[in-house]
N, C-alpha and C positions, 0 to 999 in steps of 0.2 A: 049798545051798552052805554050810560050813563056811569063815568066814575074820573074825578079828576086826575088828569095825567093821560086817558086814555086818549092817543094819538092814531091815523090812516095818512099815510100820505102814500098817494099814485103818484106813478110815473110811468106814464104811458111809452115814452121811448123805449125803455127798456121792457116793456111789458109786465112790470113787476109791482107790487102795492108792499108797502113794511105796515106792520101792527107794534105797538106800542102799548100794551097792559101793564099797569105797575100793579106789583105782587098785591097791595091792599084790595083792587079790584076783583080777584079772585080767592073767594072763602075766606075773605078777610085778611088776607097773607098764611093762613094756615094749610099750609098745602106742601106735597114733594115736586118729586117732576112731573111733569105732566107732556099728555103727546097734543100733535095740533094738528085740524084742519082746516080748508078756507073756504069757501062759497062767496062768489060775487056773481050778482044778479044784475041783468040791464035789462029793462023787461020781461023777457021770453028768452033772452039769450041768458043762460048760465055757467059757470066756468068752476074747476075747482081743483083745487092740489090739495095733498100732494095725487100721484094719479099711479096707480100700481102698472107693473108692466102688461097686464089685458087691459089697461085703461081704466078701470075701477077708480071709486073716492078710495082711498088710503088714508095713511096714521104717519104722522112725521116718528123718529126715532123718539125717544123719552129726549125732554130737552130740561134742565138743571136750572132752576130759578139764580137769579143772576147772571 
């Protein structure tokens, strides 16, 4: 995603990556809640949350802009 503000930063210690979308990047800022998921790729190896309890990709809860 190209859009100024949008920020990744890893931290492998903790095993954890934050996103950073500012509302303009998404439909222009016209938008309510919205839910999330993540996909990181290294190769062949892929990873993803959130992860339902059989293991499945999931849907974070509706998260409230701002």
């Amino acid at each position: 995603m190209r859009c100024k503000g949008f920020r990744v930063t890893w931290d492998a210690t903790l095993g954890r990556v934050r996103v950073r979308i500012p509302s303009r990047c998404i439909a222009h800022g016209d938008y309510g809640a919205i839910k999330v998921q993540a996909i990181a790729e290294i190769g062949r190896d892929a990873d993803f949350a959130p992860k339902t309890p059989k293991g499945n990709w999931g849907w974070t809860d509706w998260v409230s802009r701002g």
